[in-house]
C-alpha positions, 0 to 999 in steps of 0.5 A: 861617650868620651869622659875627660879622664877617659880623654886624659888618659888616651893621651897619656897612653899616646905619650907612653907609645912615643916615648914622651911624657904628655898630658892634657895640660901639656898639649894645652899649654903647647898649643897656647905657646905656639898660638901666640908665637904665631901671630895670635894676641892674648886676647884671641888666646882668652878666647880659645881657651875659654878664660873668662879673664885675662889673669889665666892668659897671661901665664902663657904669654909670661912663657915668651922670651925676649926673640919672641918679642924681638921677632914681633917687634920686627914686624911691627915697627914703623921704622924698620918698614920705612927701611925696607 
């Protein structure tokens, strides 16, 4: 049976192989970035990661810059659609 530190540990160990530094943490918080980056919404992201409130989630989505938000923006916005 796996233990979190015998997990945490094989992942520093992958880490050492390819020469980077990992951990648990960053691949936690890689994957949180890259979720709501896309297309997920903090809300999908709580739930993933298993915060029981928002307050945790919104750590990651401070992470994101203004191209983040410009990008989504883009998507959204009504009047960039009626141009197309």
């Amino acid at each position: 049976m796996m233990t979190k530190d015998g997990i945490a540990q094989m992942i520093r160990k992958l880490g050492k192989r390819l020469d980077i530094k990992l951990s648990p943490h960053k691949l936690r918080h890689s994957f949180a970035i890259s979720f709501l980056r896309n297309g997920a919404n903090p809300f999908e992201l709580q739930i993933a990661l298993g915060h029981t409130t928002l307050e945790m989630t919104r750590r990651y989505t401070q992470a994101l810059g203004f191209d983040d938000v410009y990008k989504r923006h883009v998507v959204a916005s009504p009047v960039d659609r009626l141009m197309k």
